[in-house]
C-alpha distance (Angstrom), angle and dihedral (degrees) to the residues before:
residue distance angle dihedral
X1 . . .
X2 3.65 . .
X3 3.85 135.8 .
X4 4.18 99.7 -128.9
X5 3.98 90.0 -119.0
X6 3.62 106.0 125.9
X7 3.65 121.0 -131.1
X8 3.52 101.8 -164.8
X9 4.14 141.8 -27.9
X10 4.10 114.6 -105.3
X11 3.66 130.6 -168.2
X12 3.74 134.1 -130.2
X13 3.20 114.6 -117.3
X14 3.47 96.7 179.8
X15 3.96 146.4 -19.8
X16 4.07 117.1 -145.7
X17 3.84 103.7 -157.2
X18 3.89 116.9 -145.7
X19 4.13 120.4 -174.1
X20 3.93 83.7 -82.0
X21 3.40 110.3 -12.0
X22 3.84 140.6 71.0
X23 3.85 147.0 -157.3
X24 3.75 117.5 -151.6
X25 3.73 120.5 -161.8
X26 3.77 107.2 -161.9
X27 4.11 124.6 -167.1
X28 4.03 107.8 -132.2
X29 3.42 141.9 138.1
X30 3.40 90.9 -177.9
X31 3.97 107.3 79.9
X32 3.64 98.5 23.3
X33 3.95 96.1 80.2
X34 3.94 107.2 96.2
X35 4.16 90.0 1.9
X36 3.83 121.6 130.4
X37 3.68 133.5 -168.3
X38 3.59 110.6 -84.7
X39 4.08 91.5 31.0
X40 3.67 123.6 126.7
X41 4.25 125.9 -112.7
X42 3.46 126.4 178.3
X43 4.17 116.4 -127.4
X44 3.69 109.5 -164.9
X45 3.65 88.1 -32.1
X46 3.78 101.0 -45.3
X47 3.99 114.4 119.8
X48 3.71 105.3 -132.9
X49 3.76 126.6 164.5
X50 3.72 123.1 -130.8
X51 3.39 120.5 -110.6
X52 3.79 106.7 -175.2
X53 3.58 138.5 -22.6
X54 3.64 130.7 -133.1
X55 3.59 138.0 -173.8
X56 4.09 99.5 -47.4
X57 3.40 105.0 -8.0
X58 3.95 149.1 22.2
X59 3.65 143.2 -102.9
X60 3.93 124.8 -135.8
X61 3.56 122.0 179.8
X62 4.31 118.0 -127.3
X63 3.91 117.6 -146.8
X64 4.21 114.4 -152.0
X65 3.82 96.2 -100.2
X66 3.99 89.3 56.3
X67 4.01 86.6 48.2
X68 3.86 85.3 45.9
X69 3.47 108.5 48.5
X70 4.29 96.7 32.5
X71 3.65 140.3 54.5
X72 3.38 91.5 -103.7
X73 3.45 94.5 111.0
X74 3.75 97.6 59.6
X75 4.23 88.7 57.2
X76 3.91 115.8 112.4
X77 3.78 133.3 -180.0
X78 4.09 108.3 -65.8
X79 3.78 85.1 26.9
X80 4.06 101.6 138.6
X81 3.61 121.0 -144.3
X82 3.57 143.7 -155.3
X83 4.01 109.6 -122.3
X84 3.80 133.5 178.7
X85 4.02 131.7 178.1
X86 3.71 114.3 -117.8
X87 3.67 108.9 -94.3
X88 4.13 120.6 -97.9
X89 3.53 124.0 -147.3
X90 3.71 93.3 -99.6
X91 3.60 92.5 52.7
X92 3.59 118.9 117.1
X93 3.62 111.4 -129.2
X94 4.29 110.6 -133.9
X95 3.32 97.1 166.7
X96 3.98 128.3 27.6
X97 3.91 134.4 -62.1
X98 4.23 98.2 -84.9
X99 3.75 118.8 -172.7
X100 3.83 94.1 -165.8
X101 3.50 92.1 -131.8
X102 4.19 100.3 123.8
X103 4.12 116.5 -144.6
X104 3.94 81.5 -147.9
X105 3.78 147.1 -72.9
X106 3.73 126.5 -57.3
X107 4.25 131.5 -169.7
X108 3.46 122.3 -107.8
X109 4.01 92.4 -129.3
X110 4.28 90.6 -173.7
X111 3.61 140.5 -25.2
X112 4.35 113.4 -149.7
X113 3.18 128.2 164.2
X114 3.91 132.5 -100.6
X115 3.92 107.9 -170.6
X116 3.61 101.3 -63.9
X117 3.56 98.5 -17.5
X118 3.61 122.9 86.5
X119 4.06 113.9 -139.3
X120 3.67 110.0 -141.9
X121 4.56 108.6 -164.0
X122 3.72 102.0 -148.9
X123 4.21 121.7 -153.5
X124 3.61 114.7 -148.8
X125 3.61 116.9 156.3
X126 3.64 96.5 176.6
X127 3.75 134.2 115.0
X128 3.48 89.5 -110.8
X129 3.80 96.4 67.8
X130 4.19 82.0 84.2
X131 4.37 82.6 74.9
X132 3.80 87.8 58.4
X133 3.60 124.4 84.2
X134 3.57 154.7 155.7
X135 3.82 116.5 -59.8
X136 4.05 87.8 -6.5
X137 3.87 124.8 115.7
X138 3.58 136.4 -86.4
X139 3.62 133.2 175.6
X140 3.72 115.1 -145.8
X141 3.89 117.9 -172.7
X142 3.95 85.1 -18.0
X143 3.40 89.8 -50.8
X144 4.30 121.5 132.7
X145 3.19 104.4 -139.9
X146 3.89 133.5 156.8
X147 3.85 123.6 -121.3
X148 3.71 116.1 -126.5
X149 3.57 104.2 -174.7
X150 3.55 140.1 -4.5
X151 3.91 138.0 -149.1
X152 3.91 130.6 -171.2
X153 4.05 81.3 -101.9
X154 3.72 101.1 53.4
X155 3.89 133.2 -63.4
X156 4.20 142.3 -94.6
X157 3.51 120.1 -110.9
X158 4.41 117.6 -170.0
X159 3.41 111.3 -143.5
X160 4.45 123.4 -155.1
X161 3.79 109.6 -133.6
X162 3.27 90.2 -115.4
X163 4.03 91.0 65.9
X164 3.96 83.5 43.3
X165 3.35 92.7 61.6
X166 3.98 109.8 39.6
X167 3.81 97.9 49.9
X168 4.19 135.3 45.8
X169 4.28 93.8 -94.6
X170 3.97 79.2 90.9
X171 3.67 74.2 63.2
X172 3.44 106.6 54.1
X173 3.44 135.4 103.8
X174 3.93 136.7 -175.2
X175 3.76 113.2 -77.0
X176 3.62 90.6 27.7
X177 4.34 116.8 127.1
X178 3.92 114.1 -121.1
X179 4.02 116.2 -161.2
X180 3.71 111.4 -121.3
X181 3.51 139.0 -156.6
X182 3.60 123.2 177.3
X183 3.90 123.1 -139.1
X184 4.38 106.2 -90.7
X185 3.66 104.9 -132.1
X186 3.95 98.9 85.3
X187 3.92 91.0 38.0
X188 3.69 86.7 62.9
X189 3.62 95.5 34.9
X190 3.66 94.3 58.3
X191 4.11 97.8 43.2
X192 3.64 95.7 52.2
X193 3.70 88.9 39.8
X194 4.11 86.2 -140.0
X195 4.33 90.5 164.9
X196 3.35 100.6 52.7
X197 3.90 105.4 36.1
X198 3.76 83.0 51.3
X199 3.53 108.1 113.0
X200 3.98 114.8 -103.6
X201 4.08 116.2 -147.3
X202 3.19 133.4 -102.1
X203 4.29 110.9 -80.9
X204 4.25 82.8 -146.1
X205 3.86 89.3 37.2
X206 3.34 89.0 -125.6
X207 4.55 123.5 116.9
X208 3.76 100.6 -131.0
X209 3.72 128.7 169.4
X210 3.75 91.9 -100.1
X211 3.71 101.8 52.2
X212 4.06 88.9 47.2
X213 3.80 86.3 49.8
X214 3.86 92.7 51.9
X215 3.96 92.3 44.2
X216 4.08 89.5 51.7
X217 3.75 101.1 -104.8
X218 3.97 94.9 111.4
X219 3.75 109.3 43.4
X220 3.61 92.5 172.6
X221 3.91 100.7 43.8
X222 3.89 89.2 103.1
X223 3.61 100.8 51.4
X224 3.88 91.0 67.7
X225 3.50 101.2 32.2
């Protein structure tokens, strides 16, 4: 788990391509402090686990769905990237819980400025965009951000200098893909179906044998009535 604050920007040095998987070798100082073999790092949002480490940097291995689903696949050598440690239990959490697991890759349709915020418009024409909505978080390449408005295309996000400048949106540019990965709660809300297998009350406010039977507490109540 991470919190989507970014700890520091890396670059790739390189990206060895198999038939469909990758290694990426990334150039940081940043994340390497305190990280072992087999721990996990966040690269623009995507949880990968390190593999090795060599003079500088790391390696982390990248599996066909990851390549798939992510921008991954667009990243070249000098390509920087936003990276973040997975979160410890005495971490303080700034942003929002993020698995690193992205729900796919959106456009950035145009970035203008508002004041001294700059307004990045966000295409995502993907059934996920329903797990996105006004006010709520997002993470996009790793980064917590909040969502200020949403369209049946996608959704705006404003962004502090401060953001800006620490992580790779300085970098980019319309047309460009942006991982995203859309705040948990609903996901898991709508899979287990928790709202609408909860029990509803009783119009009379009264428990009687046919409202328990309709809620699934009396299986039986309809074979003797």
């Amino acid at each position: 788990m991470f919190t989507g604050i970014i700890e520091g920007i890396g670059t790739v040095r390189s990206i060895e391509r198999g038939a469909n998987s990758a290694k990426l070798n990334v150039l940081t100082k940043s994340v390497c402090f305190e990280t072992r073999v087999g721990d996990s790092v966040a690269v623009n949002g995507i949880c990968l686990t390190v593999t090795r480490f060599f003079h500088g940097g790391f390696t982390a291995d990248i599996m066909e769905e990851t390549l798939t689903r992510t921008s991954l696949a667009s990243l070249r050598g000098g390509s920087r990237v936003n990276l973040e440690r997975a979160l410890t239990l005495s971490s303080r959490v700034g942003g929002h819980l993020v698995s690193g697991h992205i729900d796919g890759a959106g456009i950035v349709r145009s970035i203008r400025k508002r004041d001294i915020a700059r307004v990045y418009q966000i295409e995502f024409k993907s059934a996920f965009l329903r797990y996105i909505i006004e006010k709520g978080s997002v993470a996009l390449d790793g980064i917590s951000l909040t969502v200020c408005a949403v369209s049946d295309t996608g959704f705006d996000i404003s962004v502090i200098p401060h953001t800006a400048a620490n992580t790779i949106l300085w970098d980019k540019k319309p047309g460009e893909a942006i991982n995203i990965e859309c705040d948990q709660i609903a996901k898991y809300l709508e899979k287990e179906k928790l709202v609408d297998n909860a029990p509803k009350r009783p119009p009379s406010g009264r428990i009687t044998e046919l409202f328990l039977s309709r809620n699934g507490f009396m299986e039986d109540y309809n074979e003797h009535h």
